[in-house]
Structure formats: structure tokens, C-alpha cells
ZABA-181411 format. One record per residue (C-alpha): x, y, z; residue in three letters; residue number from 1. Coordinates in steps of 0.5 Angstrom, whole numbers. Example, Ala and Ser with C-alpha at 12.3 -4.5 7.8 and 13.67 -1.06 7.14 Angstrom:
2
xx|yy|zz|res|n
25|-9|16|ALA|1
27|-2|14|SER|2
***
This chain:
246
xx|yy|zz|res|n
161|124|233|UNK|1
166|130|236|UNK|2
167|137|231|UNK|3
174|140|229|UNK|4
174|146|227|UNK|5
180|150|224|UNK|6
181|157|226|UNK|7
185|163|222|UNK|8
187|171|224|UNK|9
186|175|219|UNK|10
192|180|221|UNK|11
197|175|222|UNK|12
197|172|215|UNK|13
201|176|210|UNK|14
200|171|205|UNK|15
206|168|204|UNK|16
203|162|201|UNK|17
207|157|206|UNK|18
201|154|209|UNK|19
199|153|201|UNK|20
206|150|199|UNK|21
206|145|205|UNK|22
199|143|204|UNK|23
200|141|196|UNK|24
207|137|199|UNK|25
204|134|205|UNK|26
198|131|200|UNK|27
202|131|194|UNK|28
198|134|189|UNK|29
202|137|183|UNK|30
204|143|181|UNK|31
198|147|178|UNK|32
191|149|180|UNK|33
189|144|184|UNK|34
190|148|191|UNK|35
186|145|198|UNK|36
189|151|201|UNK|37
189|157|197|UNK|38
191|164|199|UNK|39
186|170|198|UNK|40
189|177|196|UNK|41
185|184|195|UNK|42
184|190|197|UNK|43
179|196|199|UNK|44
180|203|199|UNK|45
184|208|194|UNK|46
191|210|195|UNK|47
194|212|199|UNK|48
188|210|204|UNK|49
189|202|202|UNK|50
187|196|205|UNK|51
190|189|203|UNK|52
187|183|207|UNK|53
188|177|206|UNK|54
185|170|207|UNK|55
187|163|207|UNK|56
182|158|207|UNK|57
182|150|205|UNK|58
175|149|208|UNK|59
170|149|213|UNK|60
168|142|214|UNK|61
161|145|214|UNK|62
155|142|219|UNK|63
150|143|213|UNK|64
154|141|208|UNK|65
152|143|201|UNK|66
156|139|197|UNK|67
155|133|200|UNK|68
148|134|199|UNK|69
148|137|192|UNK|70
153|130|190|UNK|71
148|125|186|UNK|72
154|120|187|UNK|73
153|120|195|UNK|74
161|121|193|UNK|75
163|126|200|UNK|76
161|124|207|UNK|77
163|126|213|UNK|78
168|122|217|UNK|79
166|121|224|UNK|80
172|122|228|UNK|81
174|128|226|UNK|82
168|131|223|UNK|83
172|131|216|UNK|84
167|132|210|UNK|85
172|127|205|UNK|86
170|125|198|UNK|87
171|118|195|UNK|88
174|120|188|UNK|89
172|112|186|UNK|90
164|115|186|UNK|91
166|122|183|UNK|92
165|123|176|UNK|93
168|129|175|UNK|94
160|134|174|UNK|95
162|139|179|UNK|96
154|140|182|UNK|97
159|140|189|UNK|98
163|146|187|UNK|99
156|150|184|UNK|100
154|148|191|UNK|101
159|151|195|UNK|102
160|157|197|UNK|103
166|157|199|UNK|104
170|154|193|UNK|105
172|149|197|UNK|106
172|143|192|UNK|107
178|143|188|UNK|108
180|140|179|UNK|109
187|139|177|UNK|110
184|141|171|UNK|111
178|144|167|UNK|112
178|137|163|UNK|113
170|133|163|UNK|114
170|128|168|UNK|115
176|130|172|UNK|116
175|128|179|UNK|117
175|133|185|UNK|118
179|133|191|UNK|119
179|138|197|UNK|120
182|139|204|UNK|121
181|133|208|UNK|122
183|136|214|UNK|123
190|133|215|UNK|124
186|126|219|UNK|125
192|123|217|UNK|126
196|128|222|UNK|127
190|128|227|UNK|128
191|120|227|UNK|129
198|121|230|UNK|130
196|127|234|UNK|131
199|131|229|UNK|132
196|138|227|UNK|133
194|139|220|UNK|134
200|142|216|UNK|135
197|148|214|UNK|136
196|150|222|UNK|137
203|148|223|UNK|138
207|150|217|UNK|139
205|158|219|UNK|140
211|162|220|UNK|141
206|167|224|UNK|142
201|163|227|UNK|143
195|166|224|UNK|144
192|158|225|UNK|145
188|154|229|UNK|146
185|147|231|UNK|147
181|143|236|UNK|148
175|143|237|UNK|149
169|147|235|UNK|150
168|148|243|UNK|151
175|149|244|UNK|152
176|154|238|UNK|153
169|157|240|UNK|154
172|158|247|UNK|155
178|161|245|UNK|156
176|165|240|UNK|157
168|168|239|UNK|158
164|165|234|UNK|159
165|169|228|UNK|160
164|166|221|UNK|161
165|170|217|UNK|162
169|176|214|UNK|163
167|182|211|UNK|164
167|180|203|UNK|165
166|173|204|UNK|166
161|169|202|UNK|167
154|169|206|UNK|168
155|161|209|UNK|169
147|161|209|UNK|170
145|155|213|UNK|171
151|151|211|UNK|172
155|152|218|UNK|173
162|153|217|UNK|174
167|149|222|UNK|175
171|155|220|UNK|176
172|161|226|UNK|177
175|167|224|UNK|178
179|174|227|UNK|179
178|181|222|UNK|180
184|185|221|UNK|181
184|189|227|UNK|182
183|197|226|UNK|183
188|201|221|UNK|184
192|205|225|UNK|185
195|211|220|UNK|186
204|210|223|UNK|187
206|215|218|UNK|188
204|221|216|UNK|189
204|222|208|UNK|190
205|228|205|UNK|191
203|228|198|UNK|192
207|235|196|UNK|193
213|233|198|UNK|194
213|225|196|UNK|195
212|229|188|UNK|196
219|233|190|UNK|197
222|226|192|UNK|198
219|223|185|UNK|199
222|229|181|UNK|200
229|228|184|UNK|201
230|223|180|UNK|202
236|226|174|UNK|203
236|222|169|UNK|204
231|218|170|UNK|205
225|222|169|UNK|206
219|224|174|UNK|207
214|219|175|UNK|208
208|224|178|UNK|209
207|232|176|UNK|210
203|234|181|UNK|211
200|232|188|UNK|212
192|230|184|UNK|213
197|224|182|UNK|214
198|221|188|UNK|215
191|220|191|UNK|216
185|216|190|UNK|217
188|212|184|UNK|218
182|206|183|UNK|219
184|203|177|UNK|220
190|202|180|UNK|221
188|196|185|UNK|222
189|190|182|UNK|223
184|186|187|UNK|224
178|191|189|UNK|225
174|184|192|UNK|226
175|177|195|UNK|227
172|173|190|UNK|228
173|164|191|UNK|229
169|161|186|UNK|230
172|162|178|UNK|231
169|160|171|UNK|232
176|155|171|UNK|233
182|151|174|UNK|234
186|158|171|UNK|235
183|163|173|UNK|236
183|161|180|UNK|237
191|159|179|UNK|238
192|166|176|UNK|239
188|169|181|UNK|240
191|166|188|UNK|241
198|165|186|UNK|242
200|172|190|UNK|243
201|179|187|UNK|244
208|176|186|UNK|245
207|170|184|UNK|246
***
């Protein structure tokens, strides 16, 4: 049996969700929650020293995957081409023992509702059969994708699994490569007494900062302190990876 594998570069992914939009439409999945791609957004730091990340993940197709083993259906089995962990939603029954399983959230519901089934990335075997890549690969405006097989992928690209702040893989083994955001480079310097004096020249509408103590170090500002990828519910996870802007 030969191994896929996807890769993701971290600094080339700015979150444009294009590669979550291709996936739902390619698949036909509805509007909603229910995402096989989903886009993670959080950020490190304290103004003005931030950093934003970004992770897309579908799924890592894991050599040791724990929600095949966690099924009591035998619902999820891996296809032997590519080496795809798929479901067999005739023998899901909807009781999530594959999600509270899965590090990575992998498993997805279009709903919170009893029974619903789960569905999730089935690598594109459908693209792979006409030598097509996976969409979500394919549809990235900068390339921050990857495929092949886990020998190509390790070959070219190390054999990193594992961002900062995403969930220890533990055995499971992940056919998931990954580059970490390269070093922050300071391009600009920033003057907090002069930024104030720019923000007080606004006439009529007002100061928005009095003093230079106001521009630094605001946490409570930072919407996303963590990477998270598991979530109590189908809308928590909606609300949580739909895009600062969504």
C-alpha cells in the first residue's frame, strides 16, 4: 500500500479560506459548519509585538489513526491506494467516539443534532484517480500546499509534524508535513509617541489614544490568544473558523 501525504507552509498561508470554499464545493457540502478544510487563526504576543498564524488543516490521515480505532462500527477504514482514512457513513451512527479521539478534530457534523453522521477530508481519491491533486492543494492562490507521497513530502520538506500549539500527535502519526512561520522581521520601526500625535490629529472625530501607555502591550485585545481545534459544538467551531472578517 502506498502513503499520501499532504504538506502545509505555514508562512504562505494567509487565510483566505479559498482552499476551505473549493473543498465544501468540490464535495458539496452545504453552507454551514460542517467544513473538511478548516482555517485556524490566532495570535501570540501583545501589541505592537503580535504575531498572527495561520493553519489550515483537513486532515493527517494518521498511520496510527485513532478514530478508526475508537469506532465501534468499524465505520472508518483506510483505502489502500492512497493510504486515505475514509468513513463509511451506512455504518456511522452519529456517537462521536471518533472526534473525542481525534487530536486534530479531524471528524466533522453538519450538525449537533443525535445521530448525525460524521464526514471528513477524504483526500480528494476521486481527483487522485484522474491524476488530479487534491482541490484544497490546487485552489491556493500561494501555494502554501503540497502532495505526494510521504516519501516525496519527506524528501522535500523534513519531516516536521507538528506546529507550535497544535495538539501533541502522541502515537497517532500524522501523513501531515509542516514549515513554521519563518522568523519575525521588524520592516518598520514603530514610534509610539508619535503614532499618539497622528491619532490626535483627527478634528472633529475625536482622540482614540491619550497617551503612548495605550498603544502597548493590550492582551485583552487579542481575540485568538491559542490554536484550539476541538470545540464543544458544530457552532462554536463554525464561529471559531470562519475568519476574522467572516
Amino acid at each position: 500500500m502506498s502513503q499520501y501525504a499532504f504538506y502545509f507552509d505555514q508562512s504562505r498561508c494567509y487565510a483566505c479560506h479559498a482552499c476551505s470554499v473549493a473543498c465544501k464545493d468540490w464535495n458539496g457540502i452545504e453552507p454551514g459548519p460542517e467544513k473538511w478544510m478548516t482555517v485556524y487563526e490566532w495570535e501570540d504576543g501583545s501589541f505592537p509585538n503580535l504575531r498572527a498564524h495561520t493553519l489550515a488543516f483537513n486532515c493527517g490521515h494518521c498511520k496510527n489513526a485513532a478514530c478508526m480505532q475508537a469506532c465501534p462500527n468499524h465505520a472508518l477504514f483506510r483505502e489502500e491506494k492512497y493510504g486515505a482514512v475514509l468513513v463509511d457513513e451506512e455504518k456511522c451512527d452519529g456517537c462521536r467516539k471518533c472526534l473525542g479521539a481525534c487530536p486534530y478534530g479531524a471528524p466533522k457534523f453538519a450538525s449537533d443534532a443525535l445521530g448525525t453522521k460524521m464526514s471528513k477530508c477524504t483526500m480528494c481519491v476521486d481527483r487522485l484517480e484522474n491524476s488530479d491533486k487534491p482541490l484544497c492543494v490546487e485552489s491556493c492562490p500561494l501555494r502554501a500546499f503540497d502532495f505526494g507521497t510521504i516519501e516525496e513530502m519527506e524528501s522535500k520538506y523534513g519531516t516536521c509534524r507538528q506546529l507550535g500549539g497544535m495538539p501533541d500527535p502522541g502515537e497517532t502519526k500524522p501523513n501531515f508535513i509542516v514549515k513554521e512561520n519563518v522568523p519575525k522581521k521588524l520592516l518598520v520601526s514603530f514610534d509610539s509617541k508619535k503614532a499618539v500625535e497622528l491619532m490626535q490629529q483627527r478634528g472633529d472625530l475625536g482622540t482614540v489614544f491619550e497617551s503612548p501607555e495605550d498603544l502597548v502591550d493590550q492582551k485583552e485585545l487579542v481575540r485568538k490568544k491559542e490554536l484550539k481545534m476541538k470545540y464543544s459544538g458544530t457552532q462554536e467551531l463554525f464561529e471559531a473558523s470562519r475568519g476574522y472578517y467572516g
